[in-house]
N, C-alpha and C positions, 0 to 999 in steps of 0.2 A: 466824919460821916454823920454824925448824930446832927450839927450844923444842919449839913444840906438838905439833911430828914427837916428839922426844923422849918428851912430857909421853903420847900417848897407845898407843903404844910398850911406853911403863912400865906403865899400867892396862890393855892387854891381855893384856902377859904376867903380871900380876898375875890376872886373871880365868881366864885358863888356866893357872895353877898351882894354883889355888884349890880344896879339897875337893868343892867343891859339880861345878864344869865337868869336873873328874877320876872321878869318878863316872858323870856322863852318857857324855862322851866317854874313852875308855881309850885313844886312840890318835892320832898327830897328822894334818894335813891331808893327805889324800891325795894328795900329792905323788908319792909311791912304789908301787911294786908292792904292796909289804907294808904299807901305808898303805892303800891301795884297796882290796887287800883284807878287811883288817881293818872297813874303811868298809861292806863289804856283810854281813860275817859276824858280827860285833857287833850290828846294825841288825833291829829286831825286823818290819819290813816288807822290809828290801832281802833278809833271809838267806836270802828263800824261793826268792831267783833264784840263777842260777850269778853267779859271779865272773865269769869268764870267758864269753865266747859265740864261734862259731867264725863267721869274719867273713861265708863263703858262708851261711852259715844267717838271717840275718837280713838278707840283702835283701830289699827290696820284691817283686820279680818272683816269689820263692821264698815268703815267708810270707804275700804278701797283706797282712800285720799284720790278719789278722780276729781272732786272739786276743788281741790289745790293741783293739782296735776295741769285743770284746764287753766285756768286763774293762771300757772305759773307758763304756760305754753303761750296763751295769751299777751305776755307780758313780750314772749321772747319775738312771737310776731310782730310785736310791735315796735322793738327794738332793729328787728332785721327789716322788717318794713319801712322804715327813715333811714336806712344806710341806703336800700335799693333806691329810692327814690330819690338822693343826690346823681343818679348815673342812667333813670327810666325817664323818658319822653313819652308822655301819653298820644302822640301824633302816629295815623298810618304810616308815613317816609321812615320813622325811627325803632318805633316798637319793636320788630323782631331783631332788627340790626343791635340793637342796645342786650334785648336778651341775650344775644348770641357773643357781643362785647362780655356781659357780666361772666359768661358759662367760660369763655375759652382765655380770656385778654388780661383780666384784672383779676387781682389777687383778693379781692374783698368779696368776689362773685360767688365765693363757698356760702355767703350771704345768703342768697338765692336759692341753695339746695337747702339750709336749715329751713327758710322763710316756706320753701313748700314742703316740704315733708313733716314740718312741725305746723303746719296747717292740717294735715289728714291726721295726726296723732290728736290735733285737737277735735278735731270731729269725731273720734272714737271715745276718746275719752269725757267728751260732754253726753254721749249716748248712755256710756257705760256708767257717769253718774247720774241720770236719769232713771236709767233702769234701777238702780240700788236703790236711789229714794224709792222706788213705788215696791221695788223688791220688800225692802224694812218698814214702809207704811208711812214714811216719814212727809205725805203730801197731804196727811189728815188736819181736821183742823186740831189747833190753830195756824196750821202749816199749808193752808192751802192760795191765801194769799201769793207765798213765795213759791208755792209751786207751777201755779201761772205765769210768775218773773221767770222762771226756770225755763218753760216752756218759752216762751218769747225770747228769751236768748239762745234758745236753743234752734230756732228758727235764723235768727240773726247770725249763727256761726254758719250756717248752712249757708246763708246768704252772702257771707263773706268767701265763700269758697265756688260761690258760683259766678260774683261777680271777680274775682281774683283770675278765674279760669280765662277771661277773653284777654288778659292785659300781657300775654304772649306776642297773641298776633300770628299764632300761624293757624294754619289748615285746621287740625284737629280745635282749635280755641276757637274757629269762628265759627266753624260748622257745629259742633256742642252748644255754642251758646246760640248759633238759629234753632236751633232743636229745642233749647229750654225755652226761650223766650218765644216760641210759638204758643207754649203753654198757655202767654198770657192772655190769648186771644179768645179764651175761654171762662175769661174771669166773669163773676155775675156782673149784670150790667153796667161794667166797664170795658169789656170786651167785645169786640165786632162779633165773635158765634158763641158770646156768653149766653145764660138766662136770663131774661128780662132787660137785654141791649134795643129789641124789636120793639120794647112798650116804649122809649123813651125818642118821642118823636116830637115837631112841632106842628103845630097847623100847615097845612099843606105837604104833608109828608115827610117832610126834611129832618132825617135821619141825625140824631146826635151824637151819638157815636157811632163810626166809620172808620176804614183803614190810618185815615189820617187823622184820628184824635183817639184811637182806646190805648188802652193798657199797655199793648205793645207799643204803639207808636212812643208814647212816653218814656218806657223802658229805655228803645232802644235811639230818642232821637232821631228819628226816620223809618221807612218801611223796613229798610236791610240792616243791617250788620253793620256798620262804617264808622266814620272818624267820629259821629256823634255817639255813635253806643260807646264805642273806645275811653271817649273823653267823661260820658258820664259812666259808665262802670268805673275808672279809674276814681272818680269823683268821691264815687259811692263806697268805692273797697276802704278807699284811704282815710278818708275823711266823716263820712254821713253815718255810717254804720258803725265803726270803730267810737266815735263821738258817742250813740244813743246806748250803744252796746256796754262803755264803760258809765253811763248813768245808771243803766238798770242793774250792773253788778253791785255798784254804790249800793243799792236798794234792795239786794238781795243779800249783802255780807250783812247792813244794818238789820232789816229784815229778822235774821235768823238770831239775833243777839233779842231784840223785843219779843221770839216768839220763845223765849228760853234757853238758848243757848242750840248748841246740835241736840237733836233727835237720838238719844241713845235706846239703846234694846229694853222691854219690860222686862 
């Protein structure tokens, strides 16, 4: 026994001295201060947090943990989000026929209920840690930078769940989203019955923005609802917004480590 003790002893510290592990890792097991630390500050996902955290700041009672809650909801949409989308066709002919495949046919379709029910837990839950930052004061400066990132993502999750809404394809999905995206028809001067759409003319009258070039039109790829809104909401759920959404979280985990760690109670 002492042997084998020996024997693998020998081929660890061989693998840890070895070019290849000395590359990856630059520093030993975090045993030490400066070991731990090096473990977060090295680490191309852990650097974005502080080292340190101030112990009152990360209670339960104090953070709620809704921004690990969202962070972690986040993760799982987007996990159930690549499974549906091996089995979802963004085309009028298939959309509902595929959801109604996912729901009754296929075994993976439980996919589908996590993917939207852990969508409205994330909308609750990026509220609820909103509200506690301004609850605890924690959007003062020098915390107000990230509390703008906070807000803009906060929009952004709202936006993911409005453009997810049409990618059903039935009745109540397409009639909700002519409802919402009517809105956009009141956008300031991008909108046909926005503010300041009337000042923006050419010589001889000729109107720049109109049914066929404002905000909605753009949204939805045509005047109505159809395979263009389909394809770019699909576009946008999947890809556009998931993409900016996880830069700006980068920018808000780093963020919170430059402005001191969490915000704990005085």
């Amino acid at each position: 026994m002492p042997k084998i003790g020996e024997f693998f002893k020998k081929q660890s510290s061989m693998i840890r001295g070895s070019q290849i592990w000395q590359s990856i890792f630059r520093h030993g097991y975090p045993e030490t201060i400066r070991n731990r630390s090096l473990t977060v500050l090295t680490n191309v996902f852990l650097h974005l947090h502080p080292v340190r955290a101030k112990k009152p700041g990360i209670r339960l009672k104090y953070t709620w943990c809704m921004g690990g809650l969202t962070f972690f909801l986040f993760l799982v949409e987007v996990v159930t989000g690549i499974l549906l989308m091996f089995y979802y066709r963004p085309v009028p002919e298939y959309a509902y026929v595929d959801m109604v495949y996912l729901r009754e046919d296929i075994s993976i379709g439980v996919m589908r209920e996590i993917h939207r029910w852990g969508a409205h837990a994330m909308v609750i839950t990026v509220w609820l840690h909103m509200m506690r930052v301004f609850l605890t004061g924690s959007y003062k400066p020098p915390r107000e930078f990230n509390w703008n990132v906070g807000v803009i993502l906060l929009v952004l999750t709202l936006l993911l769940s409005f453009t997810g809404y049409l990618l059903p394809w039935d009745q109540l999905a397409m009639w909700a989203v002519t409802v919402g995206s009517n809105m956009a028809r009141a956008t300031p001067f991008v909108g046909m019955e926005g503010p300041g759409a009337s000042l923006l003319s050419l010589p001889g009258g000729i109107q720049l923005v109109h049914a066929g070039s404002d905000a909605r039109f753009g949204l939805l790829g045509g005047r109505f609802v159809g395979a263009g809104a389909l394809l770019r909401f699909y576009v946008l759920h999947c890809i556009g917004i998931p993409f900016i959404a996880t830069l700006l979280m980068a920018v808000h985990f780093w963020r919170v480590r430059k402005d001191g760690g969490i915000s704990g109670p005085t």
